[in-house]
N, C-alpha and C positions, 0 to 999 in steps of 0.2 A: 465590565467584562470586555464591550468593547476594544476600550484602549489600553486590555493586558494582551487580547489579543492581536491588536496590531504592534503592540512591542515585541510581541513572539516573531510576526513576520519581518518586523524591521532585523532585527539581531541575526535571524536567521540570512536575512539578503544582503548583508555583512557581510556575510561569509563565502555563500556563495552569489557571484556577483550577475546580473543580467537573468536570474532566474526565478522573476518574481511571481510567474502563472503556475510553475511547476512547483513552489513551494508553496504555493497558498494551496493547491490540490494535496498535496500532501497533508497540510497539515487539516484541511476539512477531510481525507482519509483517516488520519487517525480521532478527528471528533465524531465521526460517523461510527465509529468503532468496528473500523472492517480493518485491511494488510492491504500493502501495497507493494505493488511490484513496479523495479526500475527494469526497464530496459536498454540498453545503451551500450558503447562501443567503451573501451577501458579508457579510463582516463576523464571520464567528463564531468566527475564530481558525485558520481551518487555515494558512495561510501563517506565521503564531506559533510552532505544532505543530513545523511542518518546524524552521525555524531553530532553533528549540530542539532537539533531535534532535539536528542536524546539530553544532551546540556541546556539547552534553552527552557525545556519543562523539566528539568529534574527528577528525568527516568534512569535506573541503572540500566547500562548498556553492555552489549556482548555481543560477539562480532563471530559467526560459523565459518569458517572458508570450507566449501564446496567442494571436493573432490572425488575421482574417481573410486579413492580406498575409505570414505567415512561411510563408518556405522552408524545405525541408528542408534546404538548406545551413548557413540561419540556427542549426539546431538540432546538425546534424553539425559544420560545420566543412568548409572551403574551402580549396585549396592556390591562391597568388598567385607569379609569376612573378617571380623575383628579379635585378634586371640585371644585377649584381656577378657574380652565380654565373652566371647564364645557367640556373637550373634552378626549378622551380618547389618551393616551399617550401608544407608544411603546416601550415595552422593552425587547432587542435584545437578547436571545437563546444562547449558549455557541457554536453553530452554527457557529459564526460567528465572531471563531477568525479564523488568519490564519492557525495553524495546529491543529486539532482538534483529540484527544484519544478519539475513541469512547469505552470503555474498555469492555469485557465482552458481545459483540453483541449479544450470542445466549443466553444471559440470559432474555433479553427483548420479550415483545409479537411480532408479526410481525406487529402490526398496528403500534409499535415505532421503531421499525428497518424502516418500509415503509418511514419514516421520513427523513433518510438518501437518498433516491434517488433522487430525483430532485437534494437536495445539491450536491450530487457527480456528478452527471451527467449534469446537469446545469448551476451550479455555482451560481445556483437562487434556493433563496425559495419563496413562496407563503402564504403569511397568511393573513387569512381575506382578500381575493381578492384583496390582495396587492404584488405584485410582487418587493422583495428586493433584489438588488444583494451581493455577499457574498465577502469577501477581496480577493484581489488579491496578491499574491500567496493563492492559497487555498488545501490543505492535510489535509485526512482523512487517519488516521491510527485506524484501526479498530485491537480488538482481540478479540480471542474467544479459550473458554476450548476444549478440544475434545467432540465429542456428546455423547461418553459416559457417558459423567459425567451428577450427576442430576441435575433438573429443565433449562434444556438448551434446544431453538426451533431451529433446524436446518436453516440455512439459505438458501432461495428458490435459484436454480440454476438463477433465471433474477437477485437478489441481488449478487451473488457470481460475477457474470460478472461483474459488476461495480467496482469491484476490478481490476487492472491493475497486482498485483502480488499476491499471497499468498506466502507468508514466516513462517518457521519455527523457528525456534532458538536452539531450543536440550541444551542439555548437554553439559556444557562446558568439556574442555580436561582437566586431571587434573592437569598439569603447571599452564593452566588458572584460574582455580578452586583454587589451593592452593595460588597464587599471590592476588586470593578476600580472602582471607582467612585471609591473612597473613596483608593485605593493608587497606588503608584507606575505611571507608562504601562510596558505589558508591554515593548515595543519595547526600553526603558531598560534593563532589568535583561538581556538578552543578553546585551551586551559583558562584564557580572561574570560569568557563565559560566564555569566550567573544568570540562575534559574529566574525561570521571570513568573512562572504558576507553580503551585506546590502542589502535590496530589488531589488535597480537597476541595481547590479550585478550578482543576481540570476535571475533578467524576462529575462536580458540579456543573458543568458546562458540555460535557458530553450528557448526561442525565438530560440537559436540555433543550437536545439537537432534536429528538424525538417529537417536542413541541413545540416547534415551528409549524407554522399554521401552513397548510398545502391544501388549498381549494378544490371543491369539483374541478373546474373547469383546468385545470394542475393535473391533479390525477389524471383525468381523462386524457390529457395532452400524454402522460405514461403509457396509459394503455394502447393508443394508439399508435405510439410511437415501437411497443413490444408485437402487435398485433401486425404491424407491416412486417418486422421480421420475420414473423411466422405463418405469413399469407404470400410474400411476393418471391417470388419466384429464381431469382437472383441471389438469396440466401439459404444456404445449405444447413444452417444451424442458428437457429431464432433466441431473442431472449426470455431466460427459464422467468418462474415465477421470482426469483430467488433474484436475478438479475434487474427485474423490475423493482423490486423491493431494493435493491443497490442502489440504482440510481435514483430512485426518489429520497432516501437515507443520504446520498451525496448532495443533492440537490437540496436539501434544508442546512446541512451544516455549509455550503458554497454560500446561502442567503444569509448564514449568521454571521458569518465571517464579513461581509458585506454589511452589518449593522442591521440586519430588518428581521425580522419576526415574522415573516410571511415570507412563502416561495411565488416567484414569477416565472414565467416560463424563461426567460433568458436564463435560468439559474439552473433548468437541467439542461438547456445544448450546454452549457459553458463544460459542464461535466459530462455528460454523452458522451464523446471523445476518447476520454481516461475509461469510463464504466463500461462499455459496451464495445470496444474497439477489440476486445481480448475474447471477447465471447461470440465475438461474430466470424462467420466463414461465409469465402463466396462457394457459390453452386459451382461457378465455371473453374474455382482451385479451391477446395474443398481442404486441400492439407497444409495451404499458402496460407497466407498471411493479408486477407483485399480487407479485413475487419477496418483497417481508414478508411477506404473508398464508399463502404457501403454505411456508413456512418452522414461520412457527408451526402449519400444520397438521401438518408432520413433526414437531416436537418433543411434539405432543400424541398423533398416533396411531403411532408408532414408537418402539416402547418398547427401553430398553439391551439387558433379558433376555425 
């Protein structure tokens, strides 16, 4: 298991070059079995990310682009009235492959973003009083521009929590930078892709994120670490229960990926950052963005022991 999944990270750092922290968080997001959201300026590879992903473990892939005019049907799926039969026929949403790019989230209204939550959180949608279930494995990788940019709706803090990580990507190094430079267009090398897990050795392997062994003295470092958010004073919105149970979920598949069967406390900071950085607000900018700063202040005054 191991060494299929370090050939999932090699293949994927192929492609995209110098981004070998933000894809290993990726891909322990999708073993943890939560969604991830990129955030990032255009252009820095998260749409790359996905597709590779989706090629590397052999998920069907579909791509939403975001806009101001998509319905939520556009994103579910519509049933059209068939004359032949005289009944009205379903047809299934982009929903409803296994790894789905929602691209561009906060460019869409929020009645089309709302479309996403039962699917992430679910695993079911609902249309027309029909309750469908969604493929199994199921990953949502969402992205979205910074809010400074124009015609983007912020996404509500209940939405942001359905994320399991936020990731960033940045700027690559320029080693990195000049090797895409110099190399073949990323785009290109996709189609030679071959899958490297087949389904029943990824359910397998997510099935066994859950038991990874996480010690009192593990959890305890959790709560502690949730319990300052919700005691000190410089935090305007703490980690829910739901958020604590993220990060320790990210923190056993970070330790698997890493070959060990047991979590250390180095194995939730390494994730804290991505888990908790979206879900955090400062007191003094409450509608800002300080969830990094108060992050690293947990990792500096909340010690493992």
């Amino acid at each position: 298991m191991r060494t299929q999944l370090d050939s999932c990270l090699a293949a994927v750092n192929q492609v995209l070059l110098g981004k070998d922290r933000q894809v290993r968080l990726a891909l322990a997001c999708l073993l943890a079995r939560g969604h991830l959201l990129l955030e990032d300026l255009p252009g820095m590879g998260k749409t790359t990310l996905s597709h590779t992903l989706a090629r590397v473990l052999g998920l069907s892939y579909q791509r939403i682009q975001f806009t101001s005019d998509l319905l939520p049907g556009d994103i579910l799926g519509t049933s059209v009235f068939n004359r032949e039969s005289g009944q009205f026929i379903f047809h299934p949403g982009p929903i409803f492959a296994e790894l789905v790019l929602a691209d561009e989230i906060n460019r869409a209204t929020p009645k089309s973003q709302s479309a996403l939550l039962e699917a992430m959180e679910e695993g079911q949608v609902t249309i027309e009083g029909a309750t469908r279930p969604l493929p199994e494995p199921f990953f949502v990788i969402a992205t979205q521009n910074p809010s400074c940019q124009g015609g983007t709706f912020a996404l509500p803090e209940s939405q942001l929590d359905r994320f399991l990580m936020r990731v960033s990507l940045g700027y690559p190094a320029r080693s990195a930078e000049k090797a895409l430079l110099q190399g073949e267009a990323r785009r290109d090398l996709l189609p030679r892709l071959e899958p490297i897990l087949d389904h029943a050795a990824l359910a397998r392997i997510q099935a066994e994120v859950p038991a990874v062994h996480a010690s009192d003295a593990v959890i305890d470092y959790v709560l502690r670490l949730a319990e300052a958010t919700r005691t000190q004073p410089a935090f305007a919105l703490g980690l829910s229960p739901r958020g604590s149970l993220a990060l320790l979920a990210a923190a056993r598949a970070w330790a698997m990926l890493a070959g060990r069967d047991y979590v250390i406390p180095e194995d939730v900071q390494a994730v804290l950052p991505s888990v908790a950085g979206h879900r955090l607000r400062d007191q003094a900018d409450p509608a800002g963005h300080g969830g990094g700063a108060l992050v690293q202040w947990l990792l500096r005054e909340v010690t493992p022991f």
